[in-house]
N, C-alpha and C positions, 0 to 999 in steps of 0.2 A: 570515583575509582579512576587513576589511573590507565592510558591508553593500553599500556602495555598489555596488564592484568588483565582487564577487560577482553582483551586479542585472545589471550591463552584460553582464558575459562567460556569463550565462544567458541573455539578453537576445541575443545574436548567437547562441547553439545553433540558436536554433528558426528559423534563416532555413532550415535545413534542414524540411522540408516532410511530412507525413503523407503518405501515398500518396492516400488520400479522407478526405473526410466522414463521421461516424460516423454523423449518420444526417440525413434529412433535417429542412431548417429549424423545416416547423412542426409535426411532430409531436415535437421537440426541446421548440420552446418551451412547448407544453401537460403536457409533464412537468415543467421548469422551473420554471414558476409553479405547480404542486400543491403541489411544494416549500418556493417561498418564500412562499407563500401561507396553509399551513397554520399551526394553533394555536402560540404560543410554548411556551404548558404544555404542548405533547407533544412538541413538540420538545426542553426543556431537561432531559425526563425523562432521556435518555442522563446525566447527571451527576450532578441534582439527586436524586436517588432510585435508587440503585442498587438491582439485583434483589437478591434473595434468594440467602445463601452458595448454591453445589453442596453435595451432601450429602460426609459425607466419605466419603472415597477408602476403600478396602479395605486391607485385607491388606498384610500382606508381599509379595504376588506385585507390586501396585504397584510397590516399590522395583526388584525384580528388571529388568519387564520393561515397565515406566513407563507411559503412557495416552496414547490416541492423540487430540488437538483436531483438531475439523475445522467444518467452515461446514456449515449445514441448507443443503442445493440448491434447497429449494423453492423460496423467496427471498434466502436468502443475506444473512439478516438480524441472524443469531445463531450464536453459537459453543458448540459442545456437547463433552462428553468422552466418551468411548468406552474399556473394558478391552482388551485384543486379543482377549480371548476373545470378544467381544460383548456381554459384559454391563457390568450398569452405567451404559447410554447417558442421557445428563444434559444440562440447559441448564446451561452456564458464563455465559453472560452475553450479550446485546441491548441492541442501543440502542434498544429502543422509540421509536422515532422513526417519526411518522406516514407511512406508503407505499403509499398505496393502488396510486400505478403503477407501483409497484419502480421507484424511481428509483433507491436508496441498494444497494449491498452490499460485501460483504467479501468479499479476493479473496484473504489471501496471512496465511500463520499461521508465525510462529516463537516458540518457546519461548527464555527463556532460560536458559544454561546448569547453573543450579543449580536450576530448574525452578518458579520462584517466583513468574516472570508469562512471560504471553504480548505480543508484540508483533504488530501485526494492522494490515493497510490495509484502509481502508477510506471509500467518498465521504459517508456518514452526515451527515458536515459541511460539508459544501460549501457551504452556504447561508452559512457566516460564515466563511471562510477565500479565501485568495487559489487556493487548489491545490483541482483536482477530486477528487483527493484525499490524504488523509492519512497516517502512522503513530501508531499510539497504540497503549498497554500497558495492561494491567487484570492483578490478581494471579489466582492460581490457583485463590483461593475465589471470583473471581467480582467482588470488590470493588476500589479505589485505580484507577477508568477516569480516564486522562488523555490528555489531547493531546501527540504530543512532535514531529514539524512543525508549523511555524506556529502555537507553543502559546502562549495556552490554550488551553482546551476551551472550545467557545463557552459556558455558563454559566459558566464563569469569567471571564468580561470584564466582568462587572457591578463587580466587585472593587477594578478600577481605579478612579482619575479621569479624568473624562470631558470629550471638549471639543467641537467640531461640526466639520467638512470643506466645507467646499463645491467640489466637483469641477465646473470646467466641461466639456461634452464637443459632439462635433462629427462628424456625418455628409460628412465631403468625400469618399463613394467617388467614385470618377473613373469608374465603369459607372453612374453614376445607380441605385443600386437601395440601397430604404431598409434602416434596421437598427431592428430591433424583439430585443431580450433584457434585457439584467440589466448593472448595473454594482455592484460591490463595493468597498468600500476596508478594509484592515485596520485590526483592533480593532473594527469596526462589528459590531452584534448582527444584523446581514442584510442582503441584497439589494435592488435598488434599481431597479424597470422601469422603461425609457427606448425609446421609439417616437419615430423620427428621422424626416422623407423627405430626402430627399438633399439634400444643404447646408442643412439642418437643424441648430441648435443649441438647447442648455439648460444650466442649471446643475442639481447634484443636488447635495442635502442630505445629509447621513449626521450625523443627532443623535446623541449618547452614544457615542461613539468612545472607547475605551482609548486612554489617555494613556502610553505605556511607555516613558516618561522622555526628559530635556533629551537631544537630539539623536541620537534614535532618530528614524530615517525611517520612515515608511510610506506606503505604494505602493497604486493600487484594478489594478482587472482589469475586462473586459467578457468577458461569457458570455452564446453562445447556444449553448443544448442542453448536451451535453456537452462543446461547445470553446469554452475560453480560453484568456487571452492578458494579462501583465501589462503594464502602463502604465510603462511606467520614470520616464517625464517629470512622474507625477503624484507623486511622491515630496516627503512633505512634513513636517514634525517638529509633528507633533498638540499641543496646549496645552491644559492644565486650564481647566474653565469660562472657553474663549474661542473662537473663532473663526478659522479659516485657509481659505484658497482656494490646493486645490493648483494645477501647473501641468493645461493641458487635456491631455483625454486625446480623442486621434482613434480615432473608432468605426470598426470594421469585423468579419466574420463571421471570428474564428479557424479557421485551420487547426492546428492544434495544441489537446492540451490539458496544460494545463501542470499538473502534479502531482506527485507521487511515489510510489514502488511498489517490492516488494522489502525487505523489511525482513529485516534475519539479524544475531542478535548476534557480537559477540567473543565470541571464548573464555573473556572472563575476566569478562563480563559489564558493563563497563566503558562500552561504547558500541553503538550500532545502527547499521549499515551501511543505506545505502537509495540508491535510484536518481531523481536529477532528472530529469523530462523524459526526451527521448531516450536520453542515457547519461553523465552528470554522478556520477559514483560519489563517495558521501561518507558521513560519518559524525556522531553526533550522541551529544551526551548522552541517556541516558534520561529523567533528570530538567534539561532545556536550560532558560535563561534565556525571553522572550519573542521569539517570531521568529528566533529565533537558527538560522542556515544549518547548524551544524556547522562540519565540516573536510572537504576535499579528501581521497579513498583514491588518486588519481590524478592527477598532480598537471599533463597534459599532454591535456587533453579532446577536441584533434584528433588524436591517436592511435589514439584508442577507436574500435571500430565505429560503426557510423551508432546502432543503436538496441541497447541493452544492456539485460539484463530478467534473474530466476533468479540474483538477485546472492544467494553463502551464504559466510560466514567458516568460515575452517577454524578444527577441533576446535584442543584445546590444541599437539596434535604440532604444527599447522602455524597456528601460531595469526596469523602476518603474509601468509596469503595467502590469495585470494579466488576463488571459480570462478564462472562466469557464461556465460551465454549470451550471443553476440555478432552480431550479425547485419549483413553489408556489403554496402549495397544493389546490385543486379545484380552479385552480384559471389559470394558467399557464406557461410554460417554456420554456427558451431559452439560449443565449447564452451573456453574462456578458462581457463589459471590466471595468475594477477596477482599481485605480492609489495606488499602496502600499501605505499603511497607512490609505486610505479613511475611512469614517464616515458611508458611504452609502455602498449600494450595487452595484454603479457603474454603469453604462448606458447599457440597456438592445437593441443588437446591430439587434438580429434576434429572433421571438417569436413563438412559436408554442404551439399548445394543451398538457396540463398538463400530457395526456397520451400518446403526443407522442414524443418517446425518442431519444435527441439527445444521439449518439450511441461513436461518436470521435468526438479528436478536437486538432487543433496542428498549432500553428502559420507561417507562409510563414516566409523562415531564411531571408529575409530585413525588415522585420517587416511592409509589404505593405497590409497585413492580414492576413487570416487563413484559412484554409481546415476543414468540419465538413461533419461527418456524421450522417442524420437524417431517423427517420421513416417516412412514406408518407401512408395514409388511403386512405380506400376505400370507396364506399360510406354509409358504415354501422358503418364507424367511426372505419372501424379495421385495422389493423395497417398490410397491407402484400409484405412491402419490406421495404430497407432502401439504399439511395444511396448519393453516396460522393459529397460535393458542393467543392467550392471555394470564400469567401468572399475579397473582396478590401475596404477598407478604402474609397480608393477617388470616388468612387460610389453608395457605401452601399448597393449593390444587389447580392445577391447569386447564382452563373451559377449552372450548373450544369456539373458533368464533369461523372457521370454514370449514367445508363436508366435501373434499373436492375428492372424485373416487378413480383417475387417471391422469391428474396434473400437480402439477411441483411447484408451491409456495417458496419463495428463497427469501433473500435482503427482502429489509422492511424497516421503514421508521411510522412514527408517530406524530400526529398531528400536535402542534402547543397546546391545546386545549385537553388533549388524551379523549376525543371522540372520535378520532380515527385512523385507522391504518393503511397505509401503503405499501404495497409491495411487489413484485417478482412474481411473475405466473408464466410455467412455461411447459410446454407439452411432453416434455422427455425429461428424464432426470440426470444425463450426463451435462459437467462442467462444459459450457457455451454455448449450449441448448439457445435457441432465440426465445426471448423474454419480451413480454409486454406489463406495463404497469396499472394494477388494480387497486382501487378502495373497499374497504371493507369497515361498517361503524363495530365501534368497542362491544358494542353489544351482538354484536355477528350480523347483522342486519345492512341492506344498501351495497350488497354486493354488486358494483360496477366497473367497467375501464376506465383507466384515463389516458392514455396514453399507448400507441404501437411501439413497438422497438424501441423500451427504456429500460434500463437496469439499474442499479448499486442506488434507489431512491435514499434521499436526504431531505426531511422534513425541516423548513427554518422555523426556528424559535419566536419569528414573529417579521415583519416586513425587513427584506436585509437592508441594514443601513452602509449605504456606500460613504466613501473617504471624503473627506473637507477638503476641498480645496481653494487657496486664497488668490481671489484674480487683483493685480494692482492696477491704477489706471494710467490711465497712457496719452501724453499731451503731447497732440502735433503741434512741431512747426511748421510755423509759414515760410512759405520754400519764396 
């Protein structure tokens, strides 16, 4: 599909609406600005300066019974590796990216299938990309971080040739009330504050813009706080050492924020599945051109439930279909299988009340079903625990494999072997609740910790194999 196309029928999703505000206006903005305000050199550390390899991996039991990635909970800044045993707990890799207000984190970890990088969202970037946030992969020692939505990585856009944008923009809310946040355009090295009062206009500059070739568009976006919103109208084809004025963009407070989340590879390691927005289901090279959308997994986006999240490709057995959570507002949500490419939204396998949330979900590695973890009510209709099932294909019934009767099962994967499960366990059920990571065997059995303060686990497919590299040899002279 075409960019263009693409922009518009994204561009009409989001007339569908957030339920609220994430948070309010100006303690938004004050996060905000720490962001775009801080140093560039700490900022471009995420690229420019990779950490240090992880140490290497162990043993033979590695290959067996493979290591488990998961996010520090503290702040949710960095990705560590974990043995199942417990040992061995390790930094894999941080964006050192300056936060002092915990603006930035990482929510959602998949490995890919030969175990060689991870794929991770995370908003880290947000300060130079159109989406609050992102997918990107880093390998297994820790090293090769790149952008693969809306790529490059913002230190990589120096690389380009550069031209200049002039965006004019314009406060016509029709309530009279001014707009104070950020306006972005793509390929620009950062953000851009603009303080409006009503029927207030300006133009904004965006010097050193990635130039990403003869008639390639790029689009800006207006952000306060956590919500944006793209500009369709401001779509403009950027020019080496010259000058363009896209069309204006009318200001106002999104409700929506527009990003991506969900990241699960194919089976064959081939491509990343990931989630636009609400529930835009597509797929993308690993290694993608600049900007470049993907492809369509669904090729019929009013079909889909209102809001789609917990997108995971099946193993090899089932390697063209896709399980997801699906949620239809006043109405109800469950749990999706989908054949790539379908029309529909794909046969609704387990259903539950619109409020209450499936939390994880993560396919059995022979493809004989999946592991999900859901909310369970009381009799007031209030949602106060959540605990981890096991579904089969050849039965279609849900066991139960934890009885937890005041705590919250969330993310979870699965051991290579499918004897065991990993997950999220956390004493309250609101979004950032502190999380420690537990096991639990297939058969409910061995309920134990592994781990204090670990989130978004990722089970490897078996010990991660790090990258080849070729040393030459090196013959002194005699001085």
């Amino acid at each position: 599909m075409k960019k263009r196309e693409l922009l518009v029928r994204a561009d009409r999703s989001l007339e569908i609406l957030w339920p609220a505000r994430v948070v309010a206006l100006a303690l938004l903005l004050v996060v905000v600005l720490s962001a775009a305000i801080a140093p560039r050199a700490a900022l471009g550390q995420s690229t420019e300066t990779p950490p240090a390899a992880a140490p290497p991996l162990s043993p033979a039991a590695a290959a067996q019974t493979g290591v488990i990635a998961y996010v520090e909970d503290t702040n949710r800044d960095e990705i560590r590796l974990i043995n199942p045993d417990g040992s061995n707990d390790r930094r894999l890799w941080g964006h050192n990216v300056a936060d002092a207000s915990d603006v930035y984190d990482i929510s959602t970890l998949a490995w890919r299938p030969n175990a060689a990088e991870l794929a991770f969202a995370s908003s880290h970037e947000s300060w130079c990309s159109i989406n609050g946030r992102d997918i990107f992969t880093v390998s297994a020692d820790g090293r090769n971080y790149r952008r693969v939505t809306e790529a490059p990585a913002c230190a990589a856009l120096s690389a380009f040739a550069q031209g200049t944008v002039r965006v004019p923009v314009e406060n016509d809310n029709i309530f009279g009330e001014s707009f104070t946040g950020f306006v972005y355009f793509q390929g620009a090295p950062g953000l851009q504050f603009v303080s409006l009062p009503p029927g207030g206009s300006t133009v904004v500059t965006f010097n050193n813009v990635a130039d990403f070739g003869d008639g390639e568009l790029q689009v800006g976006a207006m952000i306060v706080g956590f919500s944006r919103d793209v500009s369709i109208g401001t779509a403009v084809d950027v020019k080496a050492n010259a000058t363009v004025t896209s069309g204006p963009m009318s200001l106002y407070v999104p409700d929506v924020e527009w990003g991506v989340h969900s990241p699960t590879w194919r089976s064959d390691g081939s491509a990343i599945g990931y989630v636009l927005n609400f529930n835009s289901v597509r797929a993308i090279s690993p290694n993608p051109m600049p900007l470049d959308f993907g492809t369509e997994l669904q090729t019929d986006q009013s079909a889909m439930p209102d809001f789609v999240d917990l997108l995971t490709w099946g193993p090899a057995s089932r390697a063209n279909q896709l399980l997801y959570r699906g949620n239809i507002s006043f109405d109800a949500q469950g749990i999706y299988l989908m054949p790539q490419g379908s029309a529909t939204a794909g046969q609704r396998l387990v259903t539950y009340e619109t409020y209450q949330f499936v939390r994880g979900l993560a396919w059995l590695p022979d493809g004989s079903g999946f592991v999900y973890s859901v909310e369970e009510l009381d009799d007031s209709f209030t949602a106060t625990r959540a605990n981890v099932f096991v579904y089969r294909f050849s039965n279609g019934q849900p066991v139960r494999l934890t009885n937890f009767t005041n705590q919250f099962a969330g993310q979870l994967s699965v051991s290579p072997d499918g004897t065991q499960v990993v997950f999220e366990r956390a004493a309250a059920q609101e979004a950032g609740a502190p999380t420690d990571l537990w096991l639990v065997g297939i058969n409910g059995t061995g309920v134990r910790r592994l781990v204090e303060d670990g989130g978004a686990p990722a089970w490897s497919p078996g010990a991660p194999a790090t990258p080849r590299r070729a040393y030459l040899p090196v013959t002194l002279r005699p001085r």
